[in-house]
C-alpha positions in Angstrom: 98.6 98.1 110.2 99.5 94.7 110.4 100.7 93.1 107.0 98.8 90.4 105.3 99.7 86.7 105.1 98.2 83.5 103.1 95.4 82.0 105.1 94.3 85.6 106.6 90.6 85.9 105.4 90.8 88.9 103.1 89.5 92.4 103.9 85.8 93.1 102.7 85.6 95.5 100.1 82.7 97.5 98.1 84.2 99.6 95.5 82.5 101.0 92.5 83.7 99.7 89.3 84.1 100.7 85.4 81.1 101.3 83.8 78.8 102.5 86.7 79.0 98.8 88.5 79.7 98.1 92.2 81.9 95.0 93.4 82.1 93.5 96.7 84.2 90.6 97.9 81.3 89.5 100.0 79.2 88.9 96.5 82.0 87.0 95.3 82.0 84.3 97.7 82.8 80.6 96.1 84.9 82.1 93.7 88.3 82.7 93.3 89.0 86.6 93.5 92.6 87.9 91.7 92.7 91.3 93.1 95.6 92.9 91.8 96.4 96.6 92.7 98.3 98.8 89.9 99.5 102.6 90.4 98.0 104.3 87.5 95.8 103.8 84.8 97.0 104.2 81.1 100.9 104.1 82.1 103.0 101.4 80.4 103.6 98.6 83.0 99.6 99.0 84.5 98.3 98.8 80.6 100.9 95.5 79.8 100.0 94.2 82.8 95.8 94.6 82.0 96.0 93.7 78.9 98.0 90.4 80.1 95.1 89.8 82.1 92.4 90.2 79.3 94.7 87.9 77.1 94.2 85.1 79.5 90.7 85.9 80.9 88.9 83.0 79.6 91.4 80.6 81.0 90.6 82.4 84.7 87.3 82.2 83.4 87.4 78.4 83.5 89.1 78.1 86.8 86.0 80.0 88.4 88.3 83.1 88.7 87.3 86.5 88.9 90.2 89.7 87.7 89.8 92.8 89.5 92.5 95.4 88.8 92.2 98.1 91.0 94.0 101.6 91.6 92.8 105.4 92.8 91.7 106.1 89.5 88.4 107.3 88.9 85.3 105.7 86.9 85.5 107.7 84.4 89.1 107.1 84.1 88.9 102.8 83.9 85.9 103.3 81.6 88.4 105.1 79.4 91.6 103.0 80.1 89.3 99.8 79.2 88.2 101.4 75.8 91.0 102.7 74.7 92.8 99.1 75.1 89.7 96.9 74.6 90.0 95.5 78.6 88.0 93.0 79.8 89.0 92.9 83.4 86.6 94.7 86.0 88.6 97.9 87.1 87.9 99.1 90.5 88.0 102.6 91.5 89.4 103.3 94.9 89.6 107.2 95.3 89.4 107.1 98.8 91.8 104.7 99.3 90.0 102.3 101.6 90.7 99.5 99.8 94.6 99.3 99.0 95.1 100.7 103.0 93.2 97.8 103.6 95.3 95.5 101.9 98.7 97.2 102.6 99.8 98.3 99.0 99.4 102.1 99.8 103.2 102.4 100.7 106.1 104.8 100.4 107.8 105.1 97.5 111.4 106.7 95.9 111.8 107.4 93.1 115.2 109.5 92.6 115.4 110.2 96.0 112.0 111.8 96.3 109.8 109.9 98.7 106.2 109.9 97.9 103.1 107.5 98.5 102.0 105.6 96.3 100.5 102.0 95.1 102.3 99.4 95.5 101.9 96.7 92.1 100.6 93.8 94.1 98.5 90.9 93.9 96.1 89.1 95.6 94.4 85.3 95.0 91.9 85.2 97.4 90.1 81.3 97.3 86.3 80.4 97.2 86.1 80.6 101.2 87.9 84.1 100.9 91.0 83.8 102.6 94.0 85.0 100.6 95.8 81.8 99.3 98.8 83.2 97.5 100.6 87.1 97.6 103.1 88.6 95.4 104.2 91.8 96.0 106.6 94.3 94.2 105.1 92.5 91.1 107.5 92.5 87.5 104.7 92.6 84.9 106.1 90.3 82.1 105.2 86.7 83.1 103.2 87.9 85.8 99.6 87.1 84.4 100.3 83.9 83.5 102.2 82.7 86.7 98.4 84.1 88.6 97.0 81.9 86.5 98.9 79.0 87.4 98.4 79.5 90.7 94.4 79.7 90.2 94.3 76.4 88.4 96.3 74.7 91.5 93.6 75.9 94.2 
């Protein structure tokens, strides 16, 4: 699979969502989409770097932004993960994996010298005309909200 680079127009996607919804890219066109991909639900780094995203959501609110956090988790798992840390980002499940193969996060891992696959924390901006305008990958949680953010107010 080739890997993805700014001004590629960003896979399609339908995925269902926390709380019995369904999101897809194509209904999201003229908006700015932050896809960010996160291993596990309810772990420390993937719950500091939700609730980072909540903190700020009205600011990416503002900008005509959209959050979707997504992993491999299940509904019923995000619909759990958002109440027990009052979330308000959309959660996308992906338990077939379609979506992070198709944006190149599902990738080998080691972690003490066992190799394993796994999600890599990644994000995505993808612009109103839905090509991917900025990418960071092997993403360090603290700061990272807020530097997204930044980045959605300059588009």
């Amino acid at each position: 699979m080739t890997e993805l680079a700014i001004g590629d127009p960003a896979p399609d996607f339908s995925v269902p969502t926390d709380g019995g919804g369904q999101i897809s890219l194509s209904d999201l066109k003229g908006k700015i989409v932050v896809l960010y991909f996160y291993p596990k639900d309810d772990t420390p780094g993937c719950t500091n770097e939700a609730v980072a995203f909540t903190q700020l959501r009205s600011d990416f609110d503002t900008a005509n932004a959209v959050i979707i956090g997504a992993s491999k988790d299940s509904v019923q798992k995000h619909d759990k993960f958002k109440a027990k840390h009052d979330l308000n980002v959309t959660l996308a499940a992906d338990e077939d994996g379609s979506l992070v193969e198709s944006y190149g996060v599902w990738v080998e891992k080691n972690m003490y010298g066992r190799k394993y696959m796994g999600i890599e924390r990644a994000t995505f901006v993808i612009n109103q005309k839905g090509q991917i305008a900025h990418i960071w990958r092997k993403v360090r949680v603290k700061g990272h909200a807020e530097t997204v953010l930044e980045a959605v107010q300059a588009l």
